[in-house]
TORBAZA-906560 format. One record per atom (N, C-alpha, C): z, y, x; residue number from 1; residue in three letters; atom name. Coordinates in pm, whole numbers, always signed. Example, Ala and Ser with C-alpha at 12.3 -4.5 7.8 and 13.67 -1.06 7.14 Angstrom:
<rokes>
+--------+--------+--------+-----+------+------+
:     up :  north :   east : pos : code : site :
+--------+--------+--------+-----+------+------+
:   +780 :   -569 :  +1319 :   1 :  ALA :    N :
:   +780 :   -450 :  +1230 :   1 :  ALA :   CA :
:   +780 :   -330 :  +1320 :   1 :  ALA :    C :
:   +708 :   -225 :  +1285 :   2 :  SER :    N :
:   +714 :   -106 :  +1367 :   2 :  SER :   CA :
:   +787 :     +3 :  +1290 :   2 :  SER :    C :
+--------+--------+--------+-----+------+------+
</rokes>
This chain:
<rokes>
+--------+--------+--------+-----+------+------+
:     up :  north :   east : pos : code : site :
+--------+--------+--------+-----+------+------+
:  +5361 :    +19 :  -9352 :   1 :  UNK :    N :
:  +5488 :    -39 :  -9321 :   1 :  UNK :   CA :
:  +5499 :    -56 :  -9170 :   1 :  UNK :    C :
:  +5589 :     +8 :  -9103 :   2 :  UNK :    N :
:  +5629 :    -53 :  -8990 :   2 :  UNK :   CA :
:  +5699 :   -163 :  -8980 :   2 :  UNK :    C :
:  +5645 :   -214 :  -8837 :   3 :  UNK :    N :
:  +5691 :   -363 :  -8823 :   3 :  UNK :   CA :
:  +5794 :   -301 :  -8684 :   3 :  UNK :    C :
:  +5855 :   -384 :  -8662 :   4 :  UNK :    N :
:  +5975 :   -394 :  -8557 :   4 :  UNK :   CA :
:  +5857 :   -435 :  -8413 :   4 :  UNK :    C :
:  +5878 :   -347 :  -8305 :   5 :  UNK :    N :
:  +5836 :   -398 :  -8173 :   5 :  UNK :   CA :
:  +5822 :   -562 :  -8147 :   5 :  UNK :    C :
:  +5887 :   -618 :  -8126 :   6 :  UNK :    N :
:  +5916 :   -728 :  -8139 :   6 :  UNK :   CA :
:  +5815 :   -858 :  -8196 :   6 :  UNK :    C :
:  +5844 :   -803 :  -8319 :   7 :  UNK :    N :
:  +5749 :   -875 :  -8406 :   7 :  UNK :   CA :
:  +5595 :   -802 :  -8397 :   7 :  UNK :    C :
:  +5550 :   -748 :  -8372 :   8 :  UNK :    N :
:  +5436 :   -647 :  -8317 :   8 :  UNK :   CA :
:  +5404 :   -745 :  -8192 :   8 :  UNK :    C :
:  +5484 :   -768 :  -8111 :   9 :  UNK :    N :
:  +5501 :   -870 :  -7965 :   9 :  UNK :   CA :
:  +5486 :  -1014 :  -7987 :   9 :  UNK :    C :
:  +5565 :  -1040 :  -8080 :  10 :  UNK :    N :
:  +5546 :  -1196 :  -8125 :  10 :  UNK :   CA :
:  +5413 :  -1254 :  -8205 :  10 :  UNK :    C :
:  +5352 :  -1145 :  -8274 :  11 :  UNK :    N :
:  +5233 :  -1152 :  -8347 :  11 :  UNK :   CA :
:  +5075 :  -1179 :  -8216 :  11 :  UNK :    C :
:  +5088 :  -1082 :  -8128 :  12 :  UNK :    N :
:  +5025 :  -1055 :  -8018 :  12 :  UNK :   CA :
:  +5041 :  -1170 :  -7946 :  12 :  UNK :    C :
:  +5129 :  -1237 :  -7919 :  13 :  UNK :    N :
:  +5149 :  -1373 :  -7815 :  13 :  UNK :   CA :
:  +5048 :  -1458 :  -7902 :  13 :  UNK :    C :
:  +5169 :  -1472 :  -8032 :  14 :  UNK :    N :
:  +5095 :  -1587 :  -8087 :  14 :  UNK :   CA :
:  +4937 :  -1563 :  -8119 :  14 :  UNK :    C :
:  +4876 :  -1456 :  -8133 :  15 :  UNK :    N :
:  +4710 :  -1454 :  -8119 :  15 :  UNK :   CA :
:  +4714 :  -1516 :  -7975 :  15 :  UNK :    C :
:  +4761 :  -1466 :  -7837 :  16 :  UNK :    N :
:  +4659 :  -1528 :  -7750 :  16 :  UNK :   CA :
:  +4721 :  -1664 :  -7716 :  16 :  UNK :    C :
:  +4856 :  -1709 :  -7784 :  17 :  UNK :    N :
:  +4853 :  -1884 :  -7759 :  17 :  UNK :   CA :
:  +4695 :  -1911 :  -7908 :  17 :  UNK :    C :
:  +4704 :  -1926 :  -7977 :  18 :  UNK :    N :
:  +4597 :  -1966 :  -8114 :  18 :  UNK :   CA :
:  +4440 :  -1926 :  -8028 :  18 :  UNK :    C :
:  +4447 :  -1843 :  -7944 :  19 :  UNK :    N :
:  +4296 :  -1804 :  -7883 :  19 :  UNK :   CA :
:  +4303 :  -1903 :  -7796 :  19 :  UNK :    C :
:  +4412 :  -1942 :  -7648 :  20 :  UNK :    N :
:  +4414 :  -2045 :  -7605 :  20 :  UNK :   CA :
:  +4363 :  -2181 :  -7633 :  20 :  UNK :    C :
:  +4440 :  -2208 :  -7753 :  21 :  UNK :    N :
:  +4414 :  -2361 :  -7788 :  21 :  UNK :   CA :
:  +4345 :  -2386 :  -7844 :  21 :  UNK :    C :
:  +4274 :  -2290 :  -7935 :  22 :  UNK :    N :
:  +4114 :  -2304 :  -8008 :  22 :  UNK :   CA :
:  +3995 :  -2277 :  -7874 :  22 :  UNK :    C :
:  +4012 :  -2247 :  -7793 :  23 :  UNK :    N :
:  +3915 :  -2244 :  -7667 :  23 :  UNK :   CA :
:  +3945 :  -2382 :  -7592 :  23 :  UNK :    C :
:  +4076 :  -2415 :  -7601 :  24 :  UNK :    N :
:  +4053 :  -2549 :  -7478 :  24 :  UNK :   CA :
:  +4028 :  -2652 :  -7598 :  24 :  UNK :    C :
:  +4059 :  -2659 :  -7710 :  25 :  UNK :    N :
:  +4000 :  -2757 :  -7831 :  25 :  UNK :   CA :
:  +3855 :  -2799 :  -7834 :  25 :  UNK :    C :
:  +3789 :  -2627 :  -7813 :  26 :  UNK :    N :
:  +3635 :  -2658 :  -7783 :  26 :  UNK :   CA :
:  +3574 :  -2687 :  -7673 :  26 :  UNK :    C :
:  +3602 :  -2626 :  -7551 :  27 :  UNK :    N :
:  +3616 :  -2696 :  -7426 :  27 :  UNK :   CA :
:  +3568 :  -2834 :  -7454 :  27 :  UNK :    C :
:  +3705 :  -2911 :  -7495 :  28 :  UNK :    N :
:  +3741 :  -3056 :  -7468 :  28 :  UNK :   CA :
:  +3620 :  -3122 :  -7589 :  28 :  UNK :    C :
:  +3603 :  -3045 :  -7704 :  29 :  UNK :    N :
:  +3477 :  -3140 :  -7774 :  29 :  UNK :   CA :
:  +3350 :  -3124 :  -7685 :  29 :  UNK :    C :
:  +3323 :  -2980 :  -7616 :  30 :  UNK :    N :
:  +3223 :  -3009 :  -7582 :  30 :  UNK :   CA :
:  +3162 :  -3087 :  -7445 :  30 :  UNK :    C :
:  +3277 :  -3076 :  -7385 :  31 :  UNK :    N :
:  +3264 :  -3188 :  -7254 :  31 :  UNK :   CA :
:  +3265 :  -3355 :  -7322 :  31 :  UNK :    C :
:  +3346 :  -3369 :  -7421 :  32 :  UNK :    N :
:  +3309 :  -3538 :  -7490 :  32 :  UNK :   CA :
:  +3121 :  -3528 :  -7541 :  32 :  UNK :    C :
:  +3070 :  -3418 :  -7606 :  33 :  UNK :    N :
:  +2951 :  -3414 :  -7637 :  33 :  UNK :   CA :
:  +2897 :  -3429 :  -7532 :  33 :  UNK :    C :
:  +2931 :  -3367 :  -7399 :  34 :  UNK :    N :
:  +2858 :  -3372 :  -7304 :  34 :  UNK :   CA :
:  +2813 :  -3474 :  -7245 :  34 :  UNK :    C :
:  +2926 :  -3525 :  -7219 :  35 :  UNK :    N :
:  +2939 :  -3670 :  -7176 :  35 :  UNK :   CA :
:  +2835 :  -3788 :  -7238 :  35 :  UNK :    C :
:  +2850 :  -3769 :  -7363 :  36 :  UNK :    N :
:  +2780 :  -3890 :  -7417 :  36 :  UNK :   CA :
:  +2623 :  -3856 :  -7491 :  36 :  UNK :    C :
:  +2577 :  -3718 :  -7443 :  37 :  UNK :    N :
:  +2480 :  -3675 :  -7437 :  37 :  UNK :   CA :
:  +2371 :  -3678 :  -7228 :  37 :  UNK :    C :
:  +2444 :  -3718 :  -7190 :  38 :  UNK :    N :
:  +2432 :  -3728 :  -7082 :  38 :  UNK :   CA :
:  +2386 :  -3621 :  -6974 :  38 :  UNK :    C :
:  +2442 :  -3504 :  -7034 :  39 :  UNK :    N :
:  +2417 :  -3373 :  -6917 :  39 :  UNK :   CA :
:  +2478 :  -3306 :  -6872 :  39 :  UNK :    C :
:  +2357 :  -3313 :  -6773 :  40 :  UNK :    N :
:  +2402 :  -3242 :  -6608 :  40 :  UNK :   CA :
:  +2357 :  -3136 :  -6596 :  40 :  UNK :    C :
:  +2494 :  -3054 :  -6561 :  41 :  UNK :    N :
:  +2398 :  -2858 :  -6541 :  41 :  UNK :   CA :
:  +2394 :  -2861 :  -6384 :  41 :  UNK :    C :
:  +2296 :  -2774 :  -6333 :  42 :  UNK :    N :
:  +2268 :  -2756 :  -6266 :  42 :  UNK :   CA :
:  +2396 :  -2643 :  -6181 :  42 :  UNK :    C :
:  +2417 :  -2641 :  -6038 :  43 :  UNK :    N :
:  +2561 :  -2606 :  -6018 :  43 :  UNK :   CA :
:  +2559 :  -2447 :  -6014 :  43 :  UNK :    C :
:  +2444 :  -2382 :  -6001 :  44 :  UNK :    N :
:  +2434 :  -2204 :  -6036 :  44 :  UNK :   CA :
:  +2471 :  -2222 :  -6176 :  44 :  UNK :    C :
:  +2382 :  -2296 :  -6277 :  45 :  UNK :    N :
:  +2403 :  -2265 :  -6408 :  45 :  UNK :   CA :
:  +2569 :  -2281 :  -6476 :  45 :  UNK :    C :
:  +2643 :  -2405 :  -6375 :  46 :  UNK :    N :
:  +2755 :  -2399 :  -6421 :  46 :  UNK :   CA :
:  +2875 :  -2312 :  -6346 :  46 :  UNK :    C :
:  +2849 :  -2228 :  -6276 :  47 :  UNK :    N :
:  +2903 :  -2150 :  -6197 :  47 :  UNK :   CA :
:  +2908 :  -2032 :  -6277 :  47 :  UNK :    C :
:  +2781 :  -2038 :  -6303 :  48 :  UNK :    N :
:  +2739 :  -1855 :  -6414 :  48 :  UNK :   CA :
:  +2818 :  -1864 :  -6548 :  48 :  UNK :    C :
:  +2789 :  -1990 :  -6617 :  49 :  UNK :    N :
:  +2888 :  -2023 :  -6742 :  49 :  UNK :   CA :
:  +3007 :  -2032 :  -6701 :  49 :  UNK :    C :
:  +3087 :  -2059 :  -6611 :  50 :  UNK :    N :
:  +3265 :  -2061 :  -6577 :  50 :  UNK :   CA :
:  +3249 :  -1900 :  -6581 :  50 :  UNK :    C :
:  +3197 :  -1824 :  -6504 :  51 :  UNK :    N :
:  +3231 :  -1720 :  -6475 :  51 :  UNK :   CA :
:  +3233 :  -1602 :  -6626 :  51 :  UNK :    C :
:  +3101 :  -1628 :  -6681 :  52 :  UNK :    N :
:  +3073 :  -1553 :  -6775 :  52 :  UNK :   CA :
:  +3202 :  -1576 :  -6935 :  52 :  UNK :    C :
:  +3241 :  -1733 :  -6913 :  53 :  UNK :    N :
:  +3328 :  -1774 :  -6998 :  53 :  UNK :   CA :
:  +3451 :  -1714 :  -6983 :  53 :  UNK :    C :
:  +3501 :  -1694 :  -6840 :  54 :  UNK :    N :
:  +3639 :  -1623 :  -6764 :  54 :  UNK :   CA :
:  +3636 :  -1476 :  -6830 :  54 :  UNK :    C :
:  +3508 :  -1411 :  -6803 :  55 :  UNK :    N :
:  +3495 :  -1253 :  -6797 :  55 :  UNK :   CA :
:  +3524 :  -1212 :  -6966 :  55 :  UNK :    C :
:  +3512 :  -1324 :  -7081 :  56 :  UNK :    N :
:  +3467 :  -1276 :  -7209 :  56 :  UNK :   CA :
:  +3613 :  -1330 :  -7249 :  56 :  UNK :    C :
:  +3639 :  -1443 :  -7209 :  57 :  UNK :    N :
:  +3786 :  -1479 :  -7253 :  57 :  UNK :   CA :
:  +3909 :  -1337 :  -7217 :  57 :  UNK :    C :
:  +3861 :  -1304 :  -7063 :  58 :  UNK :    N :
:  +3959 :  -1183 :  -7021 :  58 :  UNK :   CA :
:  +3965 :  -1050 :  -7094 :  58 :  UNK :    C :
:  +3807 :  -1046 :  -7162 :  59 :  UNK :    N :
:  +3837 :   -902 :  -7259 :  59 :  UNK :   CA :
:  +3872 :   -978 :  -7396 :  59 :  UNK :    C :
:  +3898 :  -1066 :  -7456 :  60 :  UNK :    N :
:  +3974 :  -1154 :  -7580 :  60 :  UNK :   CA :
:  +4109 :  -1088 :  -7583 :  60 :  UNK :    C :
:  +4131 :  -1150 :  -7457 :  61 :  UNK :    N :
:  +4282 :  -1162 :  -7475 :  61 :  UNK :   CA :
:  +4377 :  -1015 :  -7425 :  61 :  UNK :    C :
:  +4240 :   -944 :  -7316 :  62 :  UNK :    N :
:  +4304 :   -816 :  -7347 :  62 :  UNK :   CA :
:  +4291 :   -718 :  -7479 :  62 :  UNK :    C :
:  +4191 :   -743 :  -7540 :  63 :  UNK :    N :
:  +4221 :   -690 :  -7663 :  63 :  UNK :   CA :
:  +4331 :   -726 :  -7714 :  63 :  UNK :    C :
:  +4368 :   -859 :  -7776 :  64 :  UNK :    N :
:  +4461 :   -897 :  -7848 :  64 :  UNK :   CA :
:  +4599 :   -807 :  -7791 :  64 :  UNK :    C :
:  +4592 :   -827 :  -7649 :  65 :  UNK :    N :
:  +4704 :   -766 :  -7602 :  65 :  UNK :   CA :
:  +4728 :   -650 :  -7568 :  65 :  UNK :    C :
:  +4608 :   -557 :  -7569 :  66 :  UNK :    N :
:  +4634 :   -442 :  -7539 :  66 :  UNK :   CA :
:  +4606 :   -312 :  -7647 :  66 :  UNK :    C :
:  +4493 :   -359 :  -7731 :  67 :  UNK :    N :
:  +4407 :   -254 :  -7841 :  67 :  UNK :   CA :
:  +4538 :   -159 :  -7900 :  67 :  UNK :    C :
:  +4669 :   -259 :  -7994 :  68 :  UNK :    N :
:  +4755 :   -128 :  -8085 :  68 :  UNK :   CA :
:  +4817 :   -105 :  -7966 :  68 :  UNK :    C :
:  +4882 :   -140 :  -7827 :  69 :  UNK :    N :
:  +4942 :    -48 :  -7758 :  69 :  UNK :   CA :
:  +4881 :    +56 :  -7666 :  69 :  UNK :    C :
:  +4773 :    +60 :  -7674 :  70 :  UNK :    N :
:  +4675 :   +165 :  -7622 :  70 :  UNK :   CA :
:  +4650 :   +282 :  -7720 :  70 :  UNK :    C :
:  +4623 :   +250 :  -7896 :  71 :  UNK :    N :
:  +4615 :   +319 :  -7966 :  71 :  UNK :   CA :
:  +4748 :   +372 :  -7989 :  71 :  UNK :    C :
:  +4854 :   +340 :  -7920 :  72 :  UNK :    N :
:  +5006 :   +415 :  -7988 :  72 :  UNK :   CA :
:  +5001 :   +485 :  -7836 :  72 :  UNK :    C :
:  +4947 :   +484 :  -7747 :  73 :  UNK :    N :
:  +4966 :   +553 :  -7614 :  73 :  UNK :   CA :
:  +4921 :   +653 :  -7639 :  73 :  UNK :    C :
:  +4761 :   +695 :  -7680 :  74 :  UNK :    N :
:  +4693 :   +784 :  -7677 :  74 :  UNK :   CA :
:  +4742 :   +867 :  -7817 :  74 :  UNK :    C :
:  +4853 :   +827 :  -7903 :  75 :  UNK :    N :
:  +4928 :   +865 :  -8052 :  75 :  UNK :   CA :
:  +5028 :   +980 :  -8002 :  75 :  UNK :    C :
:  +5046 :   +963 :  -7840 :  76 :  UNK :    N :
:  +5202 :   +997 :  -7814 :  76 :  UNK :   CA :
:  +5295 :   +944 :  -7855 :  76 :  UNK :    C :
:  +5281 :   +811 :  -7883 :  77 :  UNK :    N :
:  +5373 :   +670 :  -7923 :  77 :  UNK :   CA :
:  +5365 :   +608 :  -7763 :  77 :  UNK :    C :
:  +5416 :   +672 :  -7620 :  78 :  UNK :    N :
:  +5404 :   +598 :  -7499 :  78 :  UNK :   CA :
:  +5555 :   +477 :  -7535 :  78 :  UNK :    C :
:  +5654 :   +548 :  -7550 :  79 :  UNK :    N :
:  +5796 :   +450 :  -7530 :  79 :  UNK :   CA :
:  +5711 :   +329 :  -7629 :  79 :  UNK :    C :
:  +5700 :   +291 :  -7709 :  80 :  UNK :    N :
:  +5669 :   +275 :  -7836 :  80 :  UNK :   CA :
:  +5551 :   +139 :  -7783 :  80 :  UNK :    C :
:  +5438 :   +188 :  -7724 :  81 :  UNK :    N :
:  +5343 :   +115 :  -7660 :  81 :  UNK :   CA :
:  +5465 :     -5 :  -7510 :  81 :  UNK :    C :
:  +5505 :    +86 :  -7441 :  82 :  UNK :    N :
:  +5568 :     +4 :  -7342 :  82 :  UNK :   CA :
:  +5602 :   -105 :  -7400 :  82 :  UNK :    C :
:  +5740 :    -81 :  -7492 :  83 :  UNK :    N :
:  +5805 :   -166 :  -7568 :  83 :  UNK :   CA :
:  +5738 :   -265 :  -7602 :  83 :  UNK :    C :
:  +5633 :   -322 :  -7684 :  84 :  UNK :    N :
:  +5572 :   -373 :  -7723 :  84 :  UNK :   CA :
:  +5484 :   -462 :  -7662 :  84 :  UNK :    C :
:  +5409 :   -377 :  -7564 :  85 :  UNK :    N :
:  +5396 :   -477 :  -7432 :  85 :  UNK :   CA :
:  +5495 :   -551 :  -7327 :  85 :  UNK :    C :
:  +5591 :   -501 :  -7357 :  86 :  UNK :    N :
:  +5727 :   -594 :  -7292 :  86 :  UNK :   CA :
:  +5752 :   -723 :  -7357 :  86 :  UNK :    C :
:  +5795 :   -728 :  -7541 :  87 :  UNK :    N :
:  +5784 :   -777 :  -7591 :  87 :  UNK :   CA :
:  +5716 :   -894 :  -7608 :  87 :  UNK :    C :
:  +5573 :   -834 :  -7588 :  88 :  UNK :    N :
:  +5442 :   -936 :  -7574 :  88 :  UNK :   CA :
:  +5471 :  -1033 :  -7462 :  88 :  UNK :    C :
:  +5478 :   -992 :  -7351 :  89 :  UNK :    N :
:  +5505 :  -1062 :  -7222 :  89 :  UNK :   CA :
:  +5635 :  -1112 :  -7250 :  89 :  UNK :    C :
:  +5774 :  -1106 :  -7282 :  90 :  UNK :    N :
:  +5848 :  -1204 :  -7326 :  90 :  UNK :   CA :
:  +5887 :  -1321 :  -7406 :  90 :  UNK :    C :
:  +5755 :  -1259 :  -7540 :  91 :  UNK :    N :
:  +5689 :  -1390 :  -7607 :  91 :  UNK :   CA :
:  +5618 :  -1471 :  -7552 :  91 :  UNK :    C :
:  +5541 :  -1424 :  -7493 :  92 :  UNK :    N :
:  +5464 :  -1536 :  -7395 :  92 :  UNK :   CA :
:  +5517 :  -1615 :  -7275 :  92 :  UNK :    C :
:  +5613 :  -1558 :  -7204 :  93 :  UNK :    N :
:  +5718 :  -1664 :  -7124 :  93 :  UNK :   CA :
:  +5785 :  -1737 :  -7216 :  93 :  UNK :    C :
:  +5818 :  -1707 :  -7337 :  94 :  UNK :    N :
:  +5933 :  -1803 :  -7418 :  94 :  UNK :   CA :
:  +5806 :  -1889 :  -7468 :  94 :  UNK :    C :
:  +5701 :  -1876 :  -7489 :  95 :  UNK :    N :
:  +5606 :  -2008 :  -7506 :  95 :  UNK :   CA :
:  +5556 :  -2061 :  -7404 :  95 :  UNK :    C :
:  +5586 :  -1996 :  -7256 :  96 :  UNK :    N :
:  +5553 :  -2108 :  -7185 :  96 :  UNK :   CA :
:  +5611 :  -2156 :  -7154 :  96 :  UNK :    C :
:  +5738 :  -2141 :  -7128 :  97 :  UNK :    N :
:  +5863 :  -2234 :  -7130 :  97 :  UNK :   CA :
:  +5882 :  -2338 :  -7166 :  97 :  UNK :    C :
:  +5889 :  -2308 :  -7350 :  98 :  UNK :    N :
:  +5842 :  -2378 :  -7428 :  98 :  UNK :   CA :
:  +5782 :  -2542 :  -7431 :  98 :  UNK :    C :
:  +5594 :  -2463 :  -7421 :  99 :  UNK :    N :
:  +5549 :  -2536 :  -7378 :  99 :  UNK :   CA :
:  +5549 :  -2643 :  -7259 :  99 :  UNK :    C :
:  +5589 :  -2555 :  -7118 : 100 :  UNK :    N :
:  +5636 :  -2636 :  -7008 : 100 :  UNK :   CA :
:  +5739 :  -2785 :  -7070 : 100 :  UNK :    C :
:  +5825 :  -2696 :  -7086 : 101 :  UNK :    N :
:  +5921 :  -2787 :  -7160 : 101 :  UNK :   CA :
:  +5930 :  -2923 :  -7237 : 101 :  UNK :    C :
:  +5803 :  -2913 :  -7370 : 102 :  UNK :    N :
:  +5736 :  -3024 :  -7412 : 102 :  UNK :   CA :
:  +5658 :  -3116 :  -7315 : 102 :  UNK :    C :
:  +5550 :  -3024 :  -7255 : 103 :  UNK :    N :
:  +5520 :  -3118 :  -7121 : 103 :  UNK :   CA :
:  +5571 :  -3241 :  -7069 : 103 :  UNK :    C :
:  +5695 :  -3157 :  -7018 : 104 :  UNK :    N :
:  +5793 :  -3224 :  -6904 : 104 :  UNK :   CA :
:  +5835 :  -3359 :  -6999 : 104 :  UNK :    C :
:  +5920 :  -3360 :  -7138 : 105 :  UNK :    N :
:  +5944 :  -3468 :  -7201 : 105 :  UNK :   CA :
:  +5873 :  -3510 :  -7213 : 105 :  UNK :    C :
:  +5709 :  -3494 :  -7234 : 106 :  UNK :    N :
:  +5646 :  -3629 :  -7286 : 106 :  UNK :   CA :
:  +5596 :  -3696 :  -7173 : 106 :  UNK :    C :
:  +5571 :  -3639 :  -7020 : 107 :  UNK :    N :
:  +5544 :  -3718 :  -6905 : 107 :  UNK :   CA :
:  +5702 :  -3817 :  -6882 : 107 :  UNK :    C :
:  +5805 :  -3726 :  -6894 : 108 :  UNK :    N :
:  +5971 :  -3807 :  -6877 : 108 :  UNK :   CA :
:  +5957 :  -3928 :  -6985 : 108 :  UNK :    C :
:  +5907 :  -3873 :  -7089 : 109 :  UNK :    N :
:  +5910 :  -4009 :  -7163 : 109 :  UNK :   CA :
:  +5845 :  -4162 :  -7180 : 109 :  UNK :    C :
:  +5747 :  -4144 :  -7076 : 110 :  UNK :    N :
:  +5610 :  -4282 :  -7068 : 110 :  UNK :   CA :
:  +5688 :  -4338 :  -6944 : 110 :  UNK :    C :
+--------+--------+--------+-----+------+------+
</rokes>
């Protein structure tokens, strides 16, 4: 079944918002573990973990975002791939917006 560009785009966002917030979810438990476990990394070791965490998150989310429009490129599906990555990137401004958006009211609101 084909799906509509679009929704191909909207599916793709919403993986890398759901990859987002399940990474800063764990993040945030494991800095409370940290905390009340009482450790301290050493500042190479936590330099190497930011970095190594950056480099693995960046091929995540380029998969999510790039794998079917790469496989429709190399299909001779190029229009087809563009589209879709347009898509993607317009879903993802309309959730950060979005999101911005919620932000803003709940700091406006305290």
């Amino acid at each position: 079944m084909k799906h509509p560009n679009r929704t191909i785009g909207l599916f793709q966002a919403s993986g890398i918002i759901l990859y987002v917030c399940l990474f800063a979810t764990v993040i945030q438990a494991l800095s409370g573990w940290s905390s009340a476990q009482s450790i301290q990394l050493q500042p190479i070791l936590a330099i190497s973990i930011f970095l190594l965490t950056f480099i693995v998150s960046a091929l995540i989310c380029g998969s999510i975002f790039l794998a079917y429009p790469i496989k429709l490129f190399f299909n001779d599906q190029k229009d087809r791939a563009y589209r879709i990555i347009l898509w993607s990137i317009a879903w993802l401004l309309t959730f950060f917006i979005l999101f911005l958006a919620m932000v803003l009211i709940l700091i406006n609101s305290f």
